[in-house]
N, C-alpha and C positions, 0 to 999 in steps of 0.2 A: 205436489203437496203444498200448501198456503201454511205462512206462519204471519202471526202477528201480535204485539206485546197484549195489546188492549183487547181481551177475551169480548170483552161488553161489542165492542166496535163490529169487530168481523163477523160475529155469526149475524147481525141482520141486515147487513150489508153484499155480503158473501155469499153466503146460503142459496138465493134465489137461483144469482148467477150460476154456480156449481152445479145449481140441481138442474137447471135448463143443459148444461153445456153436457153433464154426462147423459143426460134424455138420448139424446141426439149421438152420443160414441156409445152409445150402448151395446149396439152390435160386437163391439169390443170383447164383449165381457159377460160371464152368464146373467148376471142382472146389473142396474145402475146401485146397486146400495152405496149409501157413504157415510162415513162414519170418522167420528172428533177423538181424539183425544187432548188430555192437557200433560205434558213434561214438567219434569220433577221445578221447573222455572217458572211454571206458569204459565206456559205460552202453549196455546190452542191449535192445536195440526185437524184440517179435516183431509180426509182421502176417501178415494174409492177400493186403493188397495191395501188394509191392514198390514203392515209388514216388519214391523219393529217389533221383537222377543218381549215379552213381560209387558207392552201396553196394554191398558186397558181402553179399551176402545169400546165406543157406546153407536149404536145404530141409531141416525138422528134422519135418515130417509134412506125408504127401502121403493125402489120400483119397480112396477109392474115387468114382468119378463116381455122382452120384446122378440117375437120368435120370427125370421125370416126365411129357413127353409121350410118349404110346405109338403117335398117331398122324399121326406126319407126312407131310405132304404137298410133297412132291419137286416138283409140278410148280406150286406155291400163287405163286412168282415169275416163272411162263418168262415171260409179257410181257416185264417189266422187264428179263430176261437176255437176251429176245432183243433187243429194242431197245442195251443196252449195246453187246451181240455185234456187231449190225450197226457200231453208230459208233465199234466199236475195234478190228474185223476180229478178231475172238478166241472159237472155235468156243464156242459155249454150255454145249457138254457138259464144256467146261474150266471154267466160270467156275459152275456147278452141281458140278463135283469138288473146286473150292474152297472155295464155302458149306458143302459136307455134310461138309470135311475142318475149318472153319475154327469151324462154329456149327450143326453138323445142322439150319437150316434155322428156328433159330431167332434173329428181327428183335432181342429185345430181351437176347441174350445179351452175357455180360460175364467178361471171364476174370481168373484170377487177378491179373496185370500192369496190366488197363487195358483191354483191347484191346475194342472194343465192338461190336456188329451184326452182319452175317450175314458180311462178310466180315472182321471182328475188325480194324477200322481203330485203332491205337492213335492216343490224342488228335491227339499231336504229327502224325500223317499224315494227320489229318484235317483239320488245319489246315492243311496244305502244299496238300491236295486244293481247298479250301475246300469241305469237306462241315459244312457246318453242324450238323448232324444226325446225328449216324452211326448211331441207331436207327429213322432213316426209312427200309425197305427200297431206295425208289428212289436217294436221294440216296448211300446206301450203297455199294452195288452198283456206281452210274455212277464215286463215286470207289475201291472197290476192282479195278473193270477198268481203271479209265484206269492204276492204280498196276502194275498187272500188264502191262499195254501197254509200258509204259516200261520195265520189267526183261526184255520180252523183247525190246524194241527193243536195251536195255542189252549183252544175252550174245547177240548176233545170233542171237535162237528159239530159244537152249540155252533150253530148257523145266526142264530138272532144275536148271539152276543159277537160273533166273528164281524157282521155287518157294523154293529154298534161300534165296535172298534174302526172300522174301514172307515166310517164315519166322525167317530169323535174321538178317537184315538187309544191306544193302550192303558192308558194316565187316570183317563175319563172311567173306563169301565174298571178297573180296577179302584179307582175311588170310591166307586159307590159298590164295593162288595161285590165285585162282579155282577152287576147286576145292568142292564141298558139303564143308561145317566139318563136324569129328568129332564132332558133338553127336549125341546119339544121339534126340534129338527132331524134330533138324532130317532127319535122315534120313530116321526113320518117316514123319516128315509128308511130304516126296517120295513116298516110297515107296505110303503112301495118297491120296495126290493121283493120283497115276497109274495104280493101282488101280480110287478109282473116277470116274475122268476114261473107262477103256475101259468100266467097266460101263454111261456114262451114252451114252457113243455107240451 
């Protein structure tokens, strides 16, 4: 993370460089986005990983997904999914629309915010989970179904509001009246979840 007094200075000085260097580590990370904030001093943070409670944090370049596996393998988990599925009563073919919506299927992916593994557990929900591990596919998995179990226990099998939640959190749908928040990310993502939740049945 860059810090510097003179807000004016760094973003056109800086910027270019940043956006070239994470191009290039992007494989890192589900995309290069990066994004500024300013502290209650004035002074200007830009990053690629959001991570400080209560900032507000502005997306000032979003890139293109750089995607380097060409061949993946959809069915490389069913074990572990079936076994989840069994012990959390939650058809498979949902909990495989959620890997391939959340980390196409990749164990060791990590997104811009934090969010880690095949089902994108962010830290803090991995600790609620006690998944020690969120890049162990098994231990992954078992705490992204059980987290899913309990949001659809949550909206009694509202499915589109459980996802909205998986998505933009408890906070989010509850603000807006239970209803999926007008995020237009939070939408897509339902909207792709459900998608390919029929393609997988």
């Amino acid at each position: 993370m860059l810090k510097k007094q003179n807000k004016n200075v760094i973003f056109p000085i800086f910027f270019p460089l940043i956006a070239v260097y994470f191009l290039f580590t992007a494989a890192n990370f589900a995309n290069a986005d990066i994004f500024k904030y300013v502290d209650e001093e004035g002074v200007l943070h830009l990053t690629n990983v959001p991570s400080i409670p209560n900032a507000k944090y502005v997306l000032v370049i979003k890139e293109k997904r750089i995607l380097f596996r060409y061949n993946i393998d959809v069915n490389k988990f069913d074990q572990i999914i079936v076994r989840a599925s069994n012990k959390h009563k939650i058809d498979p073919a949902l909990i495989k629309a959620v890997i391939k919506a959340e980390s196409n299927f990749n164990h060791q992916a990590i997104s811009p915010v934090g969010a880690q593994g095949l089902m994108q557990l962010m830290p803090a929900t991995a600790s609620q989970l006690q998944v020690d591990d969120a890049f162990h596919p098994e231990k992954n998995i078992e705490g992204g179904v059980r987290y899913l179990r309990y949001l659809l226990t949550l909206y009694r099998g509202d499915l589109t509001l459980a996802l909205a939640a998986y998505n933009a959190g408890e906070k989010a749908v509850s603000k807006y009246n239970n209803q999926v928040p007008p995020y237009r990310e939070t939408q897509n993502y339902v909207k792709r979840v459900l998608s390919f939740y029929n393609s997988f049945k």
